[in-house]
Every structure is written in C-alpha cells, then in structure tokens.
C-alpha positions as CSV (number, residue, x, y, z in Angstrom):
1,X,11.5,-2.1,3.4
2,X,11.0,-2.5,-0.3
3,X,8.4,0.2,-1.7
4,X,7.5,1.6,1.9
5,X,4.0,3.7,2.3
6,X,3.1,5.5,5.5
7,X,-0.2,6.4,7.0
8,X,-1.2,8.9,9.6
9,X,-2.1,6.2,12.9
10,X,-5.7,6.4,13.1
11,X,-5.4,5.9,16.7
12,X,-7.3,8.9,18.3
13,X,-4.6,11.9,19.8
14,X,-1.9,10.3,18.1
15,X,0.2,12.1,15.9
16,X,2.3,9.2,14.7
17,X,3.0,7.4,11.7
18,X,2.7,3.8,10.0
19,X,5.2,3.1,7.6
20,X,4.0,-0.1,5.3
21,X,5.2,-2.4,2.7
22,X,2.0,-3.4,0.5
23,X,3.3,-6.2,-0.6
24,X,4.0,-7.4,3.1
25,X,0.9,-6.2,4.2
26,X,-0.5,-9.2,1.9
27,X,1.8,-11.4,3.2
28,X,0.1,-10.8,7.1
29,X,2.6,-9.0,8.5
30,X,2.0,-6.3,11.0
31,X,2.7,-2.6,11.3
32,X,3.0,-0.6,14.1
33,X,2.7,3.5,14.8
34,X,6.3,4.9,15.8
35,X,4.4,7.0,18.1
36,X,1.6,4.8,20.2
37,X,2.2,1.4,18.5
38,X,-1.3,0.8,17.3
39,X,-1.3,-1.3,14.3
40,X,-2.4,-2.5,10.9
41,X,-2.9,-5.9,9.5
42,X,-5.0,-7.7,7.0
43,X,-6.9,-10.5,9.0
44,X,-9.0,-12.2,6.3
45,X,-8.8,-13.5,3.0
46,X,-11.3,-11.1,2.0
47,X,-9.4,-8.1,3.1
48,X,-6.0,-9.6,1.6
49,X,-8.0,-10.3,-2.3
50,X,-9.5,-6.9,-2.2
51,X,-6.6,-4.9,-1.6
52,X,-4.2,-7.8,-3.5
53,X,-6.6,-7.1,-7.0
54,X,-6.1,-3.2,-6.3
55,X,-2.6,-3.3,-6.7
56,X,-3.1,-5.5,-9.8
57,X,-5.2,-3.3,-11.0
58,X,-3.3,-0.1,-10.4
59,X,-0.3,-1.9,-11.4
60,X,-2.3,-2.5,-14.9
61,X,-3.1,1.1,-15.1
62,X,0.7,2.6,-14.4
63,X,1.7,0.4,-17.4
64,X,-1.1,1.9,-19.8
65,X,-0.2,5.6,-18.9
66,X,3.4,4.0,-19.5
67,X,3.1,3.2,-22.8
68,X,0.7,6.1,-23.9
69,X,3.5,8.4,-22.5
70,X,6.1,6.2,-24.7
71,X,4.2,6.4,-27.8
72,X,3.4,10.1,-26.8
73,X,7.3,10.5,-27.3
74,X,8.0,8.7,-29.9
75,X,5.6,10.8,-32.1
C-alpha cells in the first residue's frame, strides 16, 4: 500500500489498528481494523473534498519548508 497511515480503531475495547492509504481513501475504498474489523470510509463528496484540499494543502506546505531548507543550505 503506497504511503500507508494507521489509526488506532476507534471501535470501543478494541485495541486494533487501521492501516490506510490517503490517497485510496479518496478513491472510496474501505479499511478495516486487523483486530475487530470495524472500518473507515469516506461516504460523501463533502468528506472526500475536505480531506482531498488537506492533502493539497499540506502537500503545498512540505514543499515550502522544502525549499526554505534548500536555500537554508545553500547559504
């Protein structure tokens, strides 16, 4: 799973864990708990555009920190 995340399973008295691929998390699929099998999935287009412009914009903001550290260095 390309760039996989996990999550503690929110499922109560569970001590398992979802692994996640953001970027298939946009795409609707679903993940399950190794433990209980509870899941996580986006539903709506609302949920999907909220967390698809986070990632833009925390992809925006790894590449300014990139290039501040580069210039940092190259002073």
């Amino acid at each position: 799973m390309k760039d996989a995340q996990s999550i503690p399973c929110p499922a109560p008295e569970c001590s398992g864990t979802i692994l996640f691929s953001p970027y298939e998390l946009l795409e609707g699929t679903r993940f399950a708990c190794t433990h209980c099998g509870a899941a996580i999935q986006l539903q709506d287009k609302e949920s999907t555009q909220l967390v698809e412009a986070s990632m833009n914009r925390f992809g925006q903001l790894k590449d300014g920190l990139d290039k501040v550290k580069k210039a940092n260095s190259l002073s």
